[in-house]
C-alpha positions in Angstrom: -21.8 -2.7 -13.0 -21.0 -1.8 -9.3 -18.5 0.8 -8.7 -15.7 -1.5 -7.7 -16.1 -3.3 -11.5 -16.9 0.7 -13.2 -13.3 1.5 -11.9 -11.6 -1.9 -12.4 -13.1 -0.8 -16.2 -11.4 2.5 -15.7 -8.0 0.8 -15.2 -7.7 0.9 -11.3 -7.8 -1.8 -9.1 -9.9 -1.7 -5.8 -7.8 -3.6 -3.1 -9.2 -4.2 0.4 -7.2 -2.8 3.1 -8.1 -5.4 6.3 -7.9 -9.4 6.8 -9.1 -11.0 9.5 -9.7 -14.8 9.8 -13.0 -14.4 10.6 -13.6 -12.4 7.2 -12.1 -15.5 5.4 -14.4 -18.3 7.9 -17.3 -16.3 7.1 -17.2 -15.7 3.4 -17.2 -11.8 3.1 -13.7 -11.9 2.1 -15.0 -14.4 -0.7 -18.4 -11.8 -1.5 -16.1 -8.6 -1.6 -14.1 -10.5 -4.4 -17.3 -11.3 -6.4 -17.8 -8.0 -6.3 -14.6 -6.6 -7.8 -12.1 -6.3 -4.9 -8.8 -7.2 -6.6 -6.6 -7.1 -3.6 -5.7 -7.5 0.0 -3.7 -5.1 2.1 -2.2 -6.0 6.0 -0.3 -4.0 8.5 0.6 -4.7 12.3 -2.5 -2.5 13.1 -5.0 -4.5 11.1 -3.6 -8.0 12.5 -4.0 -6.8 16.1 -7.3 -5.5 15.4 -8.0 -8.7 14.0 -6.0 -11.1 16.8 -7.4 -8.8 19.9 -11.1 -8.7 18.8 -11.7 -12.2 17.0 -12.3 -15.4 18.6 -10.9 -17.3 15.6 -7.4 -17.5 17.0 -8.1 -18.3 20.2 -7.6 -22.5 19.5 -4.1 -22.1 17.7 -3.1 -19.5 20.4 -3.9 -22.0 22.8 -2.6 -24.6 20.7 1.4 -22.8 20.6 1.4 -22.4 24.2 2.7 -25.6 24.7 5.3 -24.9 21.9 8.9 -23.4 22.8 7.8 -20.3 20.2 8.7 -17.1 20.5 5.9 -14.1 20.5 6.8 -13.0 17.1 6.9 -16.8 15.8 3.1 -17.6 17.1 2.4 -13.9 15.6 3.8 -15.3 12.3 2.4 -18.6 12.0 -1.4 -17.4 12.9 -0.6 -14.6 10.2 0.8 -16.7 7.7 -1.9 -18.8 7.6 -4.6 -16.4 6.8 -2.4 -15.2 4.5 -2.2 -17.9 2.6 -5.6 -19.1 2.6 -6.4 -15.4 1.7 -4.4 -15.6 -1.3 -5.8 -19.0 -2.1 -9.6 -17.4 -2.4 -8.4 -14.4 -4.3 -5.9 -17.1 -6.9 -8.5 -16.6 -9.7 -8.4 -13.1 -9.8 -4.0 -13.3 -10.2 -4.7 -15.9 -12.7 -7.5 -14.3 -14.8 -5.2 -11.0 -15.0 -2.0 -12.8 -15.6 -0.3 -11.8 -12.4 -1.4 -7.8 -12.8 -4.3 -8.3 -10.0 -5.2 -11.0 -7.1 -2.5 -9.9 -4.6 -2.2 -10.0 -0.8 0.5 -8.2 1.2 1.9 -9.1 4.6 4.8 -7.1 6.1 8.3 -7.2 7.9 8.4 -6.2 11.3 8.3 -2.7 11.9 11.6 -3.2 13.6 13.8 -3.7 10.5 12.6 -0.4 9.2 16.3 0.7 9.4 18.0 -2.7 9.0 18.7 -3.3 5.2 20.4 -6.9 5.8 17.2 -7.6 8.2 14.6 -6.7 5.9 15.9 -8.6 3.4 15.9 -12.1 5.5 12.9 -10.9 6.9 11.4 -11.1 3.2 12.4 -13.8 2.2 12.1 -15.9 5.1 8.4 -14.9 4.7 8.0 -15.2 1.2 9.2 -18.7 1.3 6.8 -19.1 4.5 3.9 -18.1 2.2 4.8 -20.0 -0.7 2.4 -18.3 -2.8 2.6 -16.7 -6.3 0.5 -13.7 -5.2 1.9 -12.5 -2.2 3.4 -8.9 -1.8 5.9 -8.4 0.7 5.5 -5.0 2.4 8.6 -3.2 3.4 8.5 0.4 4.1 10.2 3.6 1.8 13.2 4.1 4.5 17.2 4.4 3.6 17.0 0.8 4.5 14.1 0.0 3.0 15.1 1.2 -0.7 17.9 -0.5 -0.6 16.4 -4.2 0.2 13.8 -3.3 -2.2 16.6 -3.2 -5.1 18.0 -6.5 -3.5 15.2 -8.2 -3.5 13.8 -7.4 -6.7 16.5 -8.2 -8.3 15.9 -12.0 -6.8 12.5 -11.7 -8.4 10.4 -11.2 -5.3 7.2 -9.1 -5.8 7.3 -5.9 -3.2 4.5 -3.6 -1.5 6.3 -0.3 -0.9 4.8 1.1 2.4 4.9 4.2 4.0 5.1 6.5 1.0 4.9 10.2 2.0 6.5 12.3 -0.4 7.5 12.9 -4.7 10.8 12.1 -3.2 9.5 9.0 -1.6 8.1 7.7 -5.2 11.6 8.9 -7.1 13.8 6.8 -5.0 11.5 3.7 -4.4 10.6 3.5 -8.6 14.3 3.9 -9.0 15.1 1.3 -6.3 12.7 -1.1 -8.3 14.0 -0.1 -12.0 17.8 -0.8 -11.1 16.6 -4.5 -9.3 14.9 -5.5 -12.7 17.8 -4.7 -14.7 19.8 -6.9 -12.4 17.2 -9.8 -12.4 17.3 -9.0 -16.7 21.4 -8.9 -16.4 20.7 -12.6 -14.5 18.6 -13.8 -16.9 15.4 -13.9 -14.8 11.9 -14.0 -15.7 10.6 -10.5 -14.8 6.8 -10.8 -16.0 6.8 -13.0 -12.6 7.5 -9.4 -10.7 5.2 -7.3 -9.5 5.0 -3.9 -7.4 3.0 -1.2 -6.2 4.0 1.7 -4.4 1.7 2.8 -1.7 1.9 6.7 -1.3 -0.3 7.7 2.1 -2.7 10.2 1.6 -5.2 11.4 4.8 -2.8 11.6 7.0 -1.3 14.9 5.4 -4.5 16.3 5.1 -4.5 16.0 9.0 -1.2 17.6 9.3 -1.4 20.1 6.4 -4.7 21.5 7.5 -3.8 21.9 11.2 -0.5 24.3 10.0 -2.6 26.2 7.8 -5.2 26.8 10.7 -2.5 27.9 12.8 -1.2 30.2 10.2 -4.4 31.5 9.9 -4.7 33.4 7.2 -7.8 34.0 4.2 -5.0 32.2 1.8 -4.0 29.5 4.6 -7.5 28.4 5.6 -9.0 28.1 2.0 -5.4 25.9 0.5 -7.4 23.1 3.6 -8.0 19.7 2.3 -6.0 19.5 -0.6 -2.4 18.2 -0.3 -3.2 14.6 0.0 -5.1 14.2 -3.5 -2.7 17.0 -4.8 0.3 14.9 -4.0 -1.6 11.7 -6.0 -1.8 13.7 -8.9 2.0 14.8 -9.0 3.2 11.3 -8.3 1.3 9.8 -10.3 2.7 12.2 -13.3 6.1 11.1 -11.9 4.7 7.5 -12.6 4.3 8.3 -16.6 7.0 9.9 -17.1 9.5 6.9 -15.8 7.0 4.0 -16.5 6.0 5.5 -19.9 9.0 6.8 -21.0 12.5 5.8 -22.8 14.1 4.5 -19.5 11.7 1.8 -18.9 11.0 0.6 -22.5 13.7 -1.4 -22.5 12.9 -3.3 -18.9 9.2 -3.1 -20.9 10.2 -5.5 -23.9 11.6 -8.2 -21.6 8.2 -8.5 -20.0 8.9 -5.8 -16.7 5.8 -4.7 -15.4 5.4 -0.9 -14.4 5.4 -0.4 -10.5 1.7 1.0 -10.2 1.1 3.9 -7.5 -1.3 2.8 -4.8 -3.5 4.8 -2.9 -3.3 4.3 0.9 -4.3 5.8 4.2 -7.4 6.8 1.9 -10.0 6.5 4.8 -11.3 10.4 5.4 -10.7 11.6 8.8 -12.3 15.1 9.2 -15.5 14.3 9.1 -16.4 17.7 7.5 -14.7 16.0 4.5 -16.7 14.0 1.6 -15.8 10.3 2.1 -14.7 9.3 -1.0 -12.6 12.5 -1.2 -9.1 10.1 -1.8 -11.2 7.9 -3.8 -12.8 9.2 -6.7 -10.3 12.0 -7.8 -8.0 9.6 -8.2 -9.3 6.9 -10.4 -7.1 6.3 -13.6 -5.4 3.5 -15.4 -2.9 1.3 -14.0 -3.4 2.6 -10.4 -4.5 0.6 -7.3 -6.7 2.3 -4.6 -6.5 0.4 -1.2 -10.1 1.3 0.8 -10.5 0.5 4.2 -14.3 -1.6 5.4 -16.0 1.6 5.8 -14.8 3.5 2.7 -15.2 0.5 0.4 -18.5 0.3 1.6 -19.5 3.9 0.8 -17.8 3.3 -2.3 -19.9 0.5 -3.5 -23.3 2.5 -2.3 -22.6 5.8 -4.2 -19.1 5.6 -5.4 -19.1 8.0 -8.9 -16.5 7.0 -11.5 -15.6 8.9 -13.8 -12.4 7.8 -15.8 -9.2 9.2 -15.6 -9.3 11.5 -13.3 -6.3 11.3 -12.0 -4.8 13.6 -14.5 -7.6 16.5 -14.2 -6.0 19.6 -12.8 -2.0 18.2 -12.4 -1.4 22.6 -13.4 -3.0 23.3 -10.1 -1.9 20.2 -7.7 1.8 21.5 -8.7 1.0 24.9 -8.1 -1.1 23.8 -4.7 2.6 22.3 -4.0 4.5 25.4 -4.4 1.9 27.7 -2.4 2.2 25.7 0.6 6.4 25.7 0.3 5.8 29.2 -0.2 3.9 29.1 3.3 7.0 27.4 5.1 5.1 23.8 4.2 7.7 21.7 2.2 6.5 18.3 1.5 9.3 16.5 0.8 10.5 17.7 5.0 7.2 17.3 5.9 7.3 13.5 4.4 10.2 12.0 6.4 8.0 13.5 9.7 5.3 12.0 8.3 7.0 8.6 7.8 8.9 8.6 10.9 4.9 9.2 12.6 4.5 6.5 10.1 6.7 3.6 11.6 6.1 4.7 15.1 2.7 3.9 14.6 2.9 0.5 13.5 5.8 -0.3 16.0 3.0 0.4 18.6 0.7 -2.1 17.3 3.3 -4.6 16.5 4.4 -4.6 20.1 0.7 -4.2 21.4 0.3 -7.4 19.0 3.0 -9.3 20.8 1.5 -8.9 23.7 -1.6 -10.7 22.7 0.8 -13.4 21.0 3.1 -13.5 24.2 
C-alpha cells in the first residue's frame, strides 16, 4: 500500500490539485488515479498554467477564432471539456464510493466573488454545461459567496468552498451549507446526491504569520514560526465534529445528508527551510480531503508517513497557539478576510492573464 491508499485507509482522501489536457492525453491523470488520487482540484491559475504552456489547445483555440465567442466563452468551452473528460476517467472512483470520492471542481469567475445573483447563474450555467454527476462547483467563502452557496445547495448542486482563511470562514460556510439542505429536505429532495467540501488555505498564513512574528522579533515571536497554518486545520476541523457529529446535523444525517468534509488547500510548502509534507501528514484523519499540488503529491507518494488520525493530536496546544498570536496583535479571524481578499486578487490576475491567451 502506497501512501495515497495508507491515507485513503486512514479516512482522508488525496485529491490532485492541477488539470491540464495534456495530463488527461497522456495518461498520468489516469496513473495518478490507479494510484489512489480520489480527486481533482482547478483554479484560474492552474488553467492558465495549463492554456499558456500546453500545445493541446492550440487546434480548438484556432478552431473558435472563426466563431463570434467571447474570451471568457472560448475560456469555458476549452475548460469545460477537460472537465468533463476529467470527470469521465475519475467516474469509477464516485461510483465505487457512492458519491463520497471521484470529484472534480471547476470555478466561477473570480469576478462574481461579490455578486450573489451572479454566482449563482454562474453555477448553474456551468453545472448544466458539465452535465456530470461528479463535478464540484467552486465558489469562494465571500458575503456573496455564502449566500449562493445556501441557494444553490438547496437546488441540490454539489459545492467546493474556496478561499477558506479563517474558524470564521468554516462557521459561516458549514452553516450556509446546513440551512440549504434543510431547504432541499423541506422540498423533498434527494440529499445523498449532495456533496461538499470546504477548502480552508493553509501555507499561505505560514507566509504571512511568520513574516509578523520576524518583525516583532522577539525569543517568544520567532519560535511561535511555522505553526498557524496546521494549527488552524486542527481547530477547524474540531469545529467540523462538533456540527457534523453532533445533535444539529443528525437529523439532516437520517435523510441521507452528507457531512461537508474540510479540505486541505494551498498545502504546497513555501519556505523551503520547511519539511514538505509539513500540511500534509499532521493532518491526516477521517473524513477529510487533502488537495496536494504535482510536486507535493509526488514527495508524498516517495516518503509520505501516515499515521492515522492525526488530525486530532495536540487541538490543547493549536488553540492555545491561536490565543498567543492574538495576544501578539495577530488575530486570525482579521488576518483571514486580508488573507482572502489577497486570495481573490490573485486569481483575478490569472483569470484576466487567461483571457488574454483566450482573447
Amino acid at each position: 500500500m502506497n501512501p495515497i491508499q495508507a491515507a485513503r485507509a486512514a479516512g482522508q482522501q488525496i485529491w490532485l490539485d492541477n488539470l491540464s489536457r495534456s495530463l488527461i492525453n497522456e495518461g498520468q491523470l489516469a496513473r495518478h488515479i490507479d494510484n489512489g488520487v480520489a480527486g481533482v482540484t482547478t483554479n484560474p491559475a492552474i488553467f492558465h498554467k495549463a492554456i499558456a504552456e500546453g500545445q493541446d489547445y492550440r487546434p480548438a483555440l484556432d478552431a473558435m477564432r472563426a466563431e463570434n465567442l467571447t474570451a471568457e466563452q472560448r475560456y469555458e468551452r476549452l475548460v469545460i471539456e477537460d472537465v468533463q473528460r476529467a470527470c469521465d476517467v475519475i467516474r469509477p472512483v464516485f461510483d465505487a464510493s457512492q458519491g463520497d470520492a471521484g470529484y472534480v471542481s471547476l470555478e466561477v469567475s473570480p469576478a462574481l466573488s461579490d455578486d450573489e445573483a451572479g454566482t449563482v447563474a454562474a453555477a448553474r450555467r456551468l453545472s448544466a454545461a458539465v452535465a456530470r454527476d461528479n463535478l464540484l462547483v467552486k465558489i469562494p467563502a465571500t458575503a456573496a459567496g455564502v449566500r449562493a452557496i445556501e441557494t444553490l445547495t438547496g437546488e441540490g448542486l454539489s459545492i467546493n468552498v474556496t478561499l477558506m482563511f479563517s474558524l470564521a470562514h468554516v462557521d459561516a460556510v458549514a452553516g450556509a451549507y446546513q440551512r440549504g439542505l434543510e431547504k432541499l429536505a423541506a422540498a423533498g429532495g434527494n440529499l445523498s446526491k449532495v456533496r461538499s467540501v470546504a477548502s480552508v488555505f493553509l501555507s499561505r498564513w505560514d507566509t504571512l504569520i511568520d513574516k509578523q512574528l520576524e518583525e516583532i522579533g522577539t525569543e517568544e515571536a520567532l519560535d511561535m514560526r511555522g505553526i498557524a497554518g496546521v494549527a488552524l486545520a486542527r481547530q477547524a476541523y474540531q469545529r467540523y465534529l462538533a456540527r457534523f457529529h453532533g445533535a444539529g446535523f443528525a437529523p439532516l444525517a437520517e435523510k441521507g445528508a452528507r457531512p461537508q468534509s474540510m479540505l486541505w488547500a494551498s498545502t504546497g510548502t513555501k519556505n523551503p527551510a520547511y519539511f514538505d509534507l509539513m500540511y500534509v501528514e499532521p493532518l491526516i484523519g477521517p473524513e477529510t480531503v487533502n488537495t496536494l499540488p504535482d510536486a507535493t503529491l509526488a514527495a508524498f507518494a516517495d516518503h509520505g508517513d501516515v499515521t492515522e488520525n492525526r488530525i486530532v493530536e495536540d487541538v490543547e496546544a493549536d488553540a492555545a497557539h491561536i490565543a498567543a498570536l492574538a495576544r501578539l496583535g495577530l488575530d486570525m479571524d482579521v488576518l483571514g478576510e486580508r488573507l482572502q481578499q489577497d486570495g481573490l486578487a490573485q486569481f483575478a490576475t490569472a483569470f484576466g492573464k487567461l483571457l488574454e491567451l483566450t482573447a
